[in-house]
Every structure is written in structure tokens, then in C-alpha cells.
N, CA, C and O of each residue as an XYZ file, in Angstrom:
728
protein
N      93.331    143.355     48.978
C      93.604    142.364     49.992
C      93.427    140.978     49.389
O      92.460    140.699     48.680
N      94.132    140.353     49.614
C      94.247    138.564     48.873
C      94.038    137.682     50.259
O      94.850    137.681     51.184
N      92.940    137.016     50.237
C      92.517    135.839     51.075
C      93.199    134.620     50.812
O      93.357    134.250     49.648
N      93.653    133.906     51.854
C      94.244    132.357     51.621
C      92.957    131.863     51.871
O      92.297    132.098     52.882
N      92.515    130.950     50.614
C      91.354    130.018     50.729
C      91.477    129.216     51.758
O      90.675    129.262     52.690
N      92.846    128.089     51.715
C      92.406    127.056     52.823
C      92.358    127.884     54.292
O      91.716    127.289     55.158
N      92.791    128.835     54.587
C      92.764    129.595     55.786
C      91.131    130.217     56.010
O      90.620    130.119     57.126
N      90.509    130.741     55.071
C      88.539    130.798     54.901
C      88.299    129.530     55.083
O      87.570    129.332     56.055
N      88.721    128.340     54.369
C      87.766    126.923     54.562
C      87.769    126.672     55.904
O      86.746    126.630     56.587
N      89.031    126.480     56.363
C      89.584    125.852     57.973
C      88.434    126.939     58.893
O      87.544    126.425     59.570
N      88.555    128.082     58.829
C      87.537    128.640     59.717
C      86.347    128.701     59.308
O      85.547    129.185     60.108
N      85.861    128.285     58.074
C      83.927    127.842     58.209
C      84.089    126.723     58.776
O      83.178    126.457     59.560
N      85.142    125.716     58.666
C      85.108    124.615     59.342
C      84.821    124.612     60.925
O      84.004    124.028     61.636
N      85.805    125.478     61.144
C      85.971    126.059     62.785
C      84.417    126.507     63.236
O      83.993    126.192     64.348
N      83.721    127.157     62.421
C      82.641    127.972     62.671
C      81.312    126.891     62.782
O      80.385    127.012     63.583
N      81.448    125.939     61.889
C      80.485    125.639     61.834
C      80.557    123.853     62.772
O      79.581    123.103     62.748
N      81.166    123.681     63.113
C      81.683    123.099     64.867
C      80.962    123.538     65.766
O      80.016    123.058     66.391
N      81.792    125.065     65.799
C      80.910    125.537     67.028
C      79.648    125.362     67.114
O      79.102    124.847     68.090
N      78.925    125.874     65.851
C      77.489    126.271     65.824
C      77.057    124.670     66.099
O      76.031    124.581     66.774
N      77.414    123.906     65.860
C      77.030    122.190     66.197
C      77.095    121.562     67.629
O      76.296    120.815     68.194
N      78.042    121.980     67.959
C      78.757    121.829     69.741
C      76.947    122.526     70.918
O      76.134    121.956     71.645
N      77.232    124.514     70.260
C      76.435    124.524     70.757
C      74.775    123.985     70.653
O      73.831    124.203     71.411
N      74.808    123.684     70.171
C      73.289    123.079     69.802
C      73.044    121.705     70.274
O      71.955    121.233     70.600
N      74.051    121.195     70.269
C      74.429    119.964     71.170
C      74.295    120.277     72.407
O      73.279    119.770     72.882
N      74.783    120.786     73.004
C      74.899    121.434     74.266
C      73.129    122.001     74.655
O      72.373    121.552     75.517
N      72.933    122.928     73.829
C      71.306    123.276     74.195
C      70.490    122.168     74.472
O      69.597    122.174     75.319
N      70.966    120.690     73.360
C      69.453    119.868     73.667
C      70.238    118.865     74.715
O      69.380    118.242     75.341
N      71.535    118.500     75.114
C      71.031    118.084     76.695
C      70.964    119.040     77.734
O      70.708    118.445     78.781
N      71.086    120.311     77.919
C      70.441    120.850     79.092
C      69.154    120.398     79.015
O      68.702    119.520     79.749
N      68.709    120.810     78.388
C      67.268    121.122     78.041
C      66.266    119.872     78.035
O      65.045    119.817     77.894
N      67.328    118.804     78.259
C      66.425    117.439     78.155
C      66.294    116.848     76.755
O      65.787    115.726     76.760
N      66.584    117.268     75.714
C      66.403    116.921     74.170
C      65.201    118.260     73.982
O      64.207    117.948     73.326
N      65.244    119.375     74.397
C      64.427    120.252     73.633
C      65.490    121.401     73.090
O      66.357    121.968     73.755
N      65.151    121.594     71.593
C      65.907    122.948     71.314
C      65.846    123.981     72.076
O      64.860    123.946     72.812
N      66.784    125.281     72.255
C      66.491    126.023     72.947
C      66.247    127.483     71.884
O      66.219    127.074     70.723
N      66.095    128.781     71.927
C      66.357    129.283     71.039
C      67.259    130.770     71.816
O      66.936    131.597     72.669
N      68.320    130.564     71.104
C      69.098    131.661     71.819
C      69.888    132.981     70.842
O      69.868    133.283     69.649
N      70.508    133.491     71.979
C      70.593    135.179     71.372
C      71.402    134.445     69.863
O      71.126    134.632     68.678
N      72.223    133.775     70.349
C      73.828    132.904     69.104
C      73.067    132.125     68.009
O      73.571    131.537     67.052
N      72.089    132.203     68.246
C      71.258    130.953     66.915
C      69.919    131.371     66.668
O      69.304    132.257     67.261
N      69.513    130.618     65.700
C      67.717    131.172     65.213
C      67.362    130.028     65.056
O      67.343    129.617     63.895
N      66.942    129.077     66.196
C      66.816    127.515     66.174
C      65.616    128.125     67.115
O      65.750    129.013     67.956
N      64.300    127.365     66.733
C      62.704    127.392     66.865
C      62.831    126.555     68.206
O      63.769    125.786     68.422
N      61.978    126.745     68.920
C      61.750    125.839     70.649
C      60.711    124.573     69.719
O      59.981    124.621     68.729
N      61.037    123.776     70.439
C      60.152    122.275     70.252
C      60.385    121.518     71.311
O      61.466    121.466     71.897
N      59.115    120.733     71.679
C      58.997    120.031     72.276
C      58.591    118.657     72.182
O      58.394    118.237     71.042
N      58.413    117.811     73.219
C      58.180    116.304     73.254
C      56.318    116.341     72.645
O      55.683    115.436     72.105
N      55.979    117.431     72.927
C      54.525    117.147     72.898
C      54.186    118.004     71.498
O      53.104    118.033     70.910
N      54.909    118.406     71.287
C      54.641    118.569     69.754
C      54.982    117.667     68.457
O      54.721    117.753     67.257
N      55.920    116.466     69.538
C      56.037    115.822     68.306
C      55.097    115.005     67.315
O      53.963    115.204     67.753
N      55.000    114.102     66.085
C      53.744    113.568     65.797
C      53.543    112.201     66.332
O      54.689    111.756     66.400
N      52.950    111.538     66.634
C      52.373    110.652     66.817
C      53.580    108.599     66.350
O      53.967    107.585     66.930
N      53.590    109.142     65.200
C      54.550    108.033     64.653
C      55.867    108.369     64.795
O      56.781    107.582     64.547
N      56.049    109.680     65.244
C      57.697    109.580     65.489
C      58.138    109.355     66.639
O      57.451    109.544     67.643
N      59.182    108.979     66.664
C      60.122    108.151     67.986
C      60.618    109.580     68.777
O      61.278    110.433     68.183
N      60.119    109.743     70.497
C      60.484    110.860     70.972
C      62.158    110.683     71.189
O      62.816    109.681     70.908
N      62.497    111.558     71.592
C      64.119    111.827     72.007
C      64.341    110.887     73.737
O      63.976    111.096     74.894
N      65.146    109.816     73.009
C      65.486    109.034     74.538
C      65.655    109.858     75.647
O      66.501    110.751     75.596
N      64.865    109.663     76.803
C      64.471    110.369     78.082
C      65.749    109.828     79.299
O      65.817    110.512     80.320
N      66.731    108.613     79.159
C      67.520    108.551     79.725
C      67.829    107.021     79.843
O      67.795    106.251     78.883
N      68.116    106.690     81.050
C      68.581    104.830     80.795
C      67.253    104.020     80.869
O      66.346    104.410     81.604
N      67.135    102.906     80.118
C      66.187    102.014     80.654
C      65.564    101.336     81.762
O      66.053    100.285     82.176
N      64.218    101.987     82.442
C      63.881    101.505     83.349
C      64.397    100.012     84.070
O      64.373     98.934     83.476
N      64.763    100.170     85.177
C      65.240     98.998     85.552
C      66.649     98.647     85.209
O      67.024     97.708     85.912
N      67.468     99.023     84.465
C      68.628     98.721     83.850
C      69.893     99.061     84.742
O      69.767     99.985     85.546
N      70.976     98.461     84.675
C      71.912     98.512     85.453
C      72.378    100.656     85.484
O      72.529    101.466     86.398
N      72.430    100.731     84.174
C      72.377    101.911     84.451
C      71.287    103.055     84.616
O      71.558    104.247     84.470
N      70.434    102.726     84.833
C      69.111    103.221     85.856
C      69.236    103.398     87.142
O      68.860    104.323     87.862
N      69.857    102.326     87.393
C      70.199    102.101     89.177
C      71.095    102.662     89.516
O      71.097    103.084     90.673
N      72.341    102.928     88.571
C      73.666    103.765     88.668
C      73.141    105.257     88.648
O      73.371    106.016     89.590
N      72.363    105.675     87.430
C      72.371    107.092     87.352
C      71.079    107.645     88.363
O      71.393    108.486     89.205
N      70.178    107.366     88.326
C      68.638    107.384     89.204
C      68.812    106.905     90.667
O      68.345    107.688     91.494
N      69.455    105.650     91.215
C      69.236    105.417     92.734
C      70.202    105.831     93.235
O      69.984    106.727     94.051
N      71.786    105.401     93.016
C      73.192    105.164     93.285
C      73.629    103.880     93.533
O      73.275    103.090     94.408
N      74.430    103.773     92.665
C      74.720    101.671     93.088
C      75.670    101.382     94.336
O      76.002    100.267     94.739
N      76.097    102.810     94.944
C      77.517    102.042     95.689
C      77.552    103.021     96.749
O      77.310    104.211     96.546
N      77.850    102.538     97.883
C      77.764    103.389     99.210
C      79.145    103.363     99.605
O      79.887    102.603     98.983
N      79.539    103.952    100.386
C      81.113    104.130    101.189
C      81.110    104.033    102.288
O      80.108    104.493    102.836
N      82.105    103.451    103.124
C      82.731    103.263    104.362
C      84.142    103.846    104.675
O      85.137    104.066    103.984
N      83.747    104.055    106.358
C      85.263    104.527    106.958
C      85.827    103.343    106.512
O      85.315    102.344    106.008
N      87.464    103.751    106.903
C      88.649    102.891    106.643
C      88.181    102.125    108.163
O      87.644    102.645    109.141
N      88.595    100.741    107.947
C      88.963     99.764    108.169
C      87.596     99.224    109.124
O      87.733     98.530    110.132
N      86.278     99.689    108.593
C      84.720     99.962    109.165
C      83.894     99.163    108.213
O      84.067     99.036    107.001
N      82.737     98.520    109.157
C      81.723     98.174    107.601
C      80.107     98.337    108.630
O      79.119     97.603    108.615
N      80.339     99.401    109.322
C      79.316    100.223    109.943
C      78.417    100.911    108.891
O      79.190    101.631    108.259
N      77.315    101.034    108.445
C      76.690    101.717    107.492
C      76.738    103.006    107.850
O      76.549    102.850    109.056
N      76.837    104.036    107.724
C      76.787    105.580    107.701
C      74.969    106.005    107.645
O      74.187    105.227    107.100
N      74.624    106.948    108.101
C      73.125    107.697    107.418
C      73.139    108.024    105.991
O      72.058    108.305    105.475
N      74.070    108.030    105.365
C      73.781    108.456    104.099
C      73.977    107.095    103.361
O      73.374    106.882    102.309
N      74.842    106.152    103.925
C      74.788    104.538    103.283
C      73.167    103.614    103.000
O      72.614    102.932    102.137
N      72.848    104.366    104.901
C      71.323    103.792    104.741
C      70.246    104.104    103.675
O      69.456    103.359    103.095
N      70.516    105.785    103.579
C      69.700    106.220    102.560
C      69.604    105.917    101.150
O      68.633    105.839    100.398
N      70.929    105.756    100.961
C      70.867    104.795     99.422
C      70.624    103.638     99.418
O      70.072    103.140     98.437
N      71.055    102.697    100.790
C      70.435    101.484    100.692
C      68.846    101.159    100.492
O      68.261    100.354     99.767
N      68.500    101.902    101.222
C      66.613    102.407    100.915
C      65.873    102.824     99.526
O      64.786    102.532     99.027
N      66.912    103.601     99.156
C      66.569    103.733     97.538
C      66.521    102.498     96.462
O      65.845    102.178     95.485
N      67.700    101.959     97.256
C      67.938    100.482     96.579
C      66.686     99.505     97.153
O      66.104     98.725     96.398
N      66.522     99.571     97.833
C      65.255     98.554     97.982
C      63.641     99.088     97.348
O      62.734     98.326     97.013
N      63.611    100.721     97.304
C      62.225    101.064     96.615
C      62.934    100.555     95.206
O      62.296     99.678     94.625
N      64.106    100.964     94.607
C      64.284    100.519     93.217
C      63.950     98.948     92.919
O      63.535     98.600     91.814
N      64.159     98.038     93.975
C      64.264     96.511     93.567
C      62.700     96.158     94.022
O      62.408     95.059     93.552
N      61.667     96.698     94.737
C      59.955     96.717     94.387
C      59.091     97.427     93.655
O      57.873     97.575     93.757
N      60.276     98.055     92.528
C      59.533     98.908     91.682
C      59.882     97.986     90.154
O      59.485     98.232     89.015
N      60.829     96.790     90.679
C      61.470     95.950     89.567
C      61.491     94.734     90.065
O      62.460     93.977     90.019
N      59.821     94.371     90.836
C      60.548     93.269     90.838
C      61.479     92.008     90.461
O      62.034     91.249     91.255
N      61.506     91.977     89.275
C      62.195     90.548     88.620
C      63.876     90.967     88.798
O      64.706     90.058     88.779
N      64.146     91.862     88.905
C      65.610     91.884     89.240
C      66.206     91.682     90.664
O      65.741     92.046     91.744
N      67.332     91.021     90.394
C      67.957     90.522     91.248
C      69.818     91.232     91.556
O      70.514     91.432     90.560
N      70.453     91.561     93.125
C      71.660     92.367     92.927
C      72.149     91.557     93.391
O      71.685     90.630     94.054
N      73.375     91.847     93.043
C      75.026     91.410     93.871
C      75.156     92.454     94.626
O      74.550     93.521     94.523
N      75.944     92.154     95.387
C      76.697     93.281     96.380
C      77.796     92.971     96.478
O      78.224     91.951     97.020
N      78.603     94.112     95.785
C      80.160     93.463     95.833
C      81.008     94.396     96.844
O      80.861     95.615     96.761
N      81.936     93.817     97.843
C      82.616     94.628     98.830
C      83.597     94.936     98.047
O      83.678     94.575     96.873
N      84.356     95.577     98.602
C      85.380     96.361     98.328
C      85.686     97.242     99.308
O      85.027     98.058     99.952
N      87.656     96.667     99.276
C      88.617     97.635     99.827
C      89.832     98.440     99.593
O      90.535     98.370     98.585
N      90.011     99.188    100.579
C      91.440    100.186     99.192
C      92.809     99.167     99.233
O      92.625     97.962     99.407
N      93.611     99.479     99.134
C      95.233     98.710     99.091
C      95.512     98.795    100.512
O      96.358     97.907    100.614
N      95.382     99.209    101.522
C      96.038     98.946    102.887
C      95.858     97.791    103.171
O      94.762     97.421    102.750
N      96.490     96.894    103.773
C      96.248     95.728    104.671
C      96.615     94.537    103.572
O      96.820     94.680    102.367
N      96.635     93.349    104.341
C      96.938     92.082    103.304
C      95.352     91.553    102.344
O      94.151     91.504    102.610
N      95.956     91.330    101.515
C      94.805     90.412    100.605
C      93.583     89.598    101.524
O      92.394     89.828    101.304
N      94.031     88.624    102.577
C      93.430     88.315    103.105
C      92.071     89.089    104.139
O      90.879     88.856    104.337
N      92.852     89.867    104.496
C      92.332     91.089    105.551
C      90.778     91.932    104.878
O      89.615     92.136    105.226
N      91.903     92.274    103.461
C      90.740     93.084    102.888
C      89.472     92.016    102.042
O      88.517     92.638    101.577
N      89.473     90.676    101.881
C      88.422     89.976    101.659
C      87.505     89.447    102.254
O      86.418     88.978    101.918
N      88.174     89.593    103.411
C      87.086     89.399    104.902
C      86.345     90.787    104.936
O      85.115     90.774    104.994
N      87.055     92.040    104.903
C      86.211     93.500    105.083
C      85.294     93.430    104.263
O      84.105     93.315    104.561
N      85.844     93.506    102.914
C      84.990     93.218    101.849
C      83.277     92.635    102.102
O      82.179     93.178    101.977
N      83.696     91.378    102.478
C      83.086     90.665    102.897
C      81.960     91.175    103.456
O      80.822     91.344    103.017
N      82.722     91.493    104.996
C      81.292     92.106    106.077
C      80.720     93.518    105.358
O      79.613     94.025    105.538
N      81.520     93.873    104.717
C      80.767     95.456    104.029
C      79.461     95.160    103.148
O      78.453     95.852    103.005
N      79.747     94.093    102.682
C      78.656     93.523    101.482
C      77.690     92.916    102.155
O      76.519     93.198    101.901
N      78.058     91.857    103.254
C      76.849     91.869    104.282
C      76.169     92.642    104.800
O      74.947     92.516    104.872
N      77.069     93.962    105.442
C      76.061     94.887    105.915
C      75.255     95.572    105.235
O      74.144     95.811    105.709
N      75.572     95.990    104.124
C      74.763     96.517    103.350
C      73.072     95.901    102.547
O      72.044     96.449    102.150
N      73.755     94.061    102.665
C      72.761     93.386    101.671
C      71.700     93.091    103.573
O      70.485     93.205    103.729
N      72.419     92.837    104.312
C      71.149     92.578    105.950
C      70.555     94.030    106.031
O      69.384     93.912    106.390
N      70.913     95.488    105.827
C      70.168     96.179    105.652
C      68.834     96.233    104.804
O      67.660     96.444    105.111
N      69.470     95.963    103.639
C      68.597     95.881    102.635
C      67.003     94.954    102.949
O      65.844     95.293    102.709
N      67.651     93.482    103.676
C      66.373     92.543    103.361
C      65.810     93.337    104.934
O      64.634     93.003    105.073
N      66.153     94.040    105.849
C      65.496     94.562    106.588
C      64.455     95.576    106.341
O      63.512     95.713    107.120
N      64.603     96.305    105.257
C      63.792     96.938    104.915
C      62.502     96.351    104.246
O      61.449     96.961    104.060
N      62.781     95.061    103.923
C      61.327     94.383    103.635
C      61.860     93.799    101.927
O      60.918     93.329    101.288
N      63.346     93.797    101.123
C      64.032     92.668    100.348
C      63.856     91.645    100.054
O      65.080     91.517    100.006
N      63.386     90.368     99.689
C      63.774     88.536     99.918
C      64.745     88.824    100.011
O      65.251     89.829     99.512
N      65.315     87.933    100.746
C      66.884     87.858    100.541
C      67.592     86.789     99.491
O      68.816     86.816     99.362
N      66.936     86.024     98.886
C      66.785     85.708     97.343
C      66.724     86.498     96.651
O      66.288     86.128     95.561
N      67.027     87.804     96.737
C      66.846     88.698     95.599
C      68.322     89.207     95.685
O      68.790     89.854     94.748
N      69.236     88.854     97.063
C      70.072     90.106     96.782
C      71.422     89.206     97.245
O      71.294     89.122     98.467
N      72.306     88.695     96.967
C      73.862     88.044     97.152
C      74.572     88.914     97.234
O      74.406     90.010     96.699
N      75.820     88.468     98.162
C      77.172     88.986     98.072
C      78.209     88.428     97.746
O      78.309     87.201     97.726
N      79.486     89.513     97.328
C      80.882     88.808     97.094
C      81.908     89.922     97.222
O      81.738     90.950     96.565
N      82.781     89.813     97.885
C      84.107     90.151     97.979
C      85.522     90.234     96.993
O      86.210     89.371     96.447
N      85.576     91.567     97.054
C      86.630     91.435     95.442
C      87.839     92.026     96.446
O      88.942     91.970     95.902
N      87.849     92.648     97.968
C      88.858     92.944     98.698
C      89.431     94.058     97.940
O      88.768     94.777     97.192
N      90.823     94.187     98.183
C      91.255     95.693     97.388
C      91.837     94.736     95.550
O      92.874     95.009     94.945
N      91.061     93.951     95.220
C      91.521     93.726     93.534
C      91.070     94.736     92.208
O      91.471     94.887     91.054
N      89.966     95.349     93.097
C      89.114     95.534     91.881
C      88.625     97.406     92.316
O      87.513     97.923     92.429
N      89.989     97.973     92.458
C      89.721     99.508     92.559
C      88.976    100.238     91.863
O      89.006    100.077     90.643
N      88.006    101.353     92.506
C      87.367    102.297     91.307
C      88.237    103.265     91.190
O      87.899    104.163     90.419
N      89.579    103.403     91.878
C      90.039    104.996     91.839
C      91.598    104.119     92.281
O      91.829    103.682     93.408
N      92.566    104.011     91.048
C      93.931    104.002     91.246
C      94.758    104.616     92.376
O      94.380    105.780     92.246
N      95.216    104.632     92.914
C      96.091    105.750     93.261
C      96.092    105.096     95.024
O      95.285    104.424     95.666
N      97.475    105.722     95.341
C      97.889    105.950     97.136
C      97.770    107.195     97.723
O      98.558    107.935     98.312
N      96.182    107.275     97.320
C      96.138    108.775     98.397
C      94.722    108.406     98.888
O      93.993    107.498     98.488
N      94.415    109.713    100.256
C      93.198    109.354    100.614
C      91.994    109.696     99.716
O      90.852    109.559    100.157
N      92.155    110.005     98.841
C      91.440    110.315     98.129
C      90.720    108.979     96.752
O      89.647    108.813     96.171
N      91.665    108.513     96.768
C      91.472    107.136     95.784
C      90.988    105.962     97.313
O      89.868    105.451     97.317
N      91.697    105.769     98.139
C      91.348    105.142     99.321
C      89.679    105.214    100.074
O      89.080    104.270    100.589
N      89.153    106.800     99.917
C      87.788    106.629    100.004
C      87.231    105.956     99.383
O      86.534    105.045     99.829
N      87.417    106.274     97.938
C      86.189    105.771     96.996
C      86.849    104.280     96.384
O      86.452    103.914     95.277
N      87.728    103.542     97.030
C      88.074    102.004     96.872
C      87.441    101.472     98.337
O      87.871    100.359     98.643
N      86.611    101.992     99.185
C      86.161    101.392    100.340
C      84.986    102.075    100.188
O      84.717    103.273    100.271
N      83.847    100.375     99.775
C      82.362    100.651     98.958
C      81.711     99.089     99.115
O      82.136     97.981     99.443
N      80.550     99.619     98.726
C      79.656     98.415     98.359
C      79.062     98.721     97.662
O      78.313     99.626     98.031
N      78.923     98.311     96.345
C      78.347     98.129     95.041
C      77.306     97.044     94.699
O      77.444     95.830     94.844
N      76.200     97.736     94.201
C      75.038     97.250     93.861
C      75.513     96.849     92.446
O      76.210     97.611     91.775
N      74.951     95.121     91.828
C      75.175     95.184     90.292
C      73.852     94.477     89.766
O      73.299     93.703     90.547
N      73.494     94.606     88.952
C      72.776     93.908     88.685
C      72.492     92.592     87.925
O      72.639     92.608     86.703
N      72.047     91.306     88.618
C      72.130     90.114     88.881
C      71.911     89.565     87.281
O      70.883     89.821     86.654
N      73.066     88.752     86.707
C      72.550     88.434     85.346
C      71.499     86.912     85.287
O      70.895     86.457     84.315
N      71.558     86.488     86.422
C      70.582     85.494     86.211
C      69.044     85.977     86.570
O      68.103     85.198     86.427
């Protein structure tokens, strides 16, 4: 039997991908800990075994950081169409957002409205508008400064989800938490 070499190389190549992918895969389930499984002979370790002078495995976004607030609280709540009524589940993130902004104090948010493409420019910067209010008068109700937290209206300019369906139309009718660069 005669082997084509580059056809052996290309599949250690292939092979040894995989074996990388999965192992990749093991240490973010796992939080950054190896796992040790039936497919590999990779040893379990942990954070607390590591030594002393070495740098542990980043645990996730930086406290306080815009993406802290994105991945840990939720930055952006939703509204019915053509509504800037808060929902129970709007409130609940708005609440999160306020334990997040007394667990930090020195940061400061925007609240930016946002609406989908229906209606005129004008229309949707006024919604905008009251959506970002309601959300930021919730907020200082919960016990906020209201020096801590501004709004602004981007109306339907500034879509998170392209498209003319209801489906892009939900998630372009929001209020977004950002975090304040001054």
C-alpha cells in the first residue's frame, strides 16, 4: 500500500485542530479549568492550585465596565410598539441597573431611546425620547442621583437588528444603558 504524504500531513493537521478546538472548548465551559475527558489525557487544574506569582485565568469583564453591565446586569430593556410603558421585566433590569450603579459608584449612564423604522423621523425621536425618560425616572426612583444618569434619543437611526420584520422591530424598540465617558 503507498501513502500520499501530503494527504497524512493535511490530516495530522486536521487532527490536531480538533484536539485544540476541543480543549478550547473544555476550558470555557469549565470557567478556564481543564477538564479531563474520555477523548484526551489532560490532568484537572484549578484556580486554587495555581502558584502564587502566576496570573489566574481572566474570570470575565472588568468590574464595572461597560461590558460588565452588558454581560452581568443587561444594558437594554424593550418596549411594545408605539409604548414607552415599562413592562415587569423592564423594571427588573432597571433595578439591576441601579444595584449595578451603587455597587459603582463613580459611574455614570446614558440612556439612549430607540425606535424601529415605522413612523416619521420626527415621531420616532420624541418615542425615543419618552422611552429613555421612562426608564432613566424609574431608575432615580429607586434611590439613583439623577446626576448620575442622562438621556438621548437616536429614534429609529441607530438599529440593533436590520431588517422589516417583527422580529428586527422588537429588538429596535429599547432603552439602552451606556456607560457615561465623562
Amino acid at each position: 500500500m503507498r501513502l500520499n504524504l501530503p494527504l497524512v500531513v493535511a490530516a495530522a493537521f486536521v487532527l490536531a485542530a480538533c484536539t485544540t478546538a476541543s480543549e478550547d472548548a473544555a476550558k470555557s465551559v469549565s470557567g478556564g479549568e481543564k477538564v479531563a475527558s474520555s477523548s484526551s489525557k489532560t490532568t484537572v487544574s484549578s484556580a486554587s492550585t495555581t502558584k502564587s506569582s502566576e496570573k489566574p485565568l481572566s474570570a470575565g469583564p472588568k468590574p464595572g465596565s461597560q461590558l460588565d453591565l452588558e454581560i452581568n446586569v443587561g444594558d437594554r430593556v424593550l418596549f411594545d410598539y408605539d409604548k414607552s410603558t415599562l413592562s415587569s421585566d423592564s423594571r427588573t433590569t432597571i433595578g439591576r441597573w441601579a444595584e449595578w450603579l451603587m455597587t459603582y459608584p463613580a459611574n455614570k449612564i446614558i440612556i439612549e431611546g430607540h425606535a424601529d423604522e415605522r413612523g416619521t423621523r420626527e415621531y420616532n425621536l420624541a418615542l425615543g425620547e419618552r422611552r429613555a425618560n421612562a426608564a432613566r425616572e424609574y431608575l432615580i426612583s429607586l434611590g439613583v442621583n439623577p446626576n448620575r444618569a442622562k438621556t438621548i434619543s437616536f429614534g429609529k437611526e441607530r438599529p440593533a437588528i436590520p431588517g422589516s420584520n417583527e422580529n428586527a422591530y422588537a429588538q429596535n424598540r429599547r432603552a439602552v444603558a451606556v456607560l457615561s465617558k465623562d
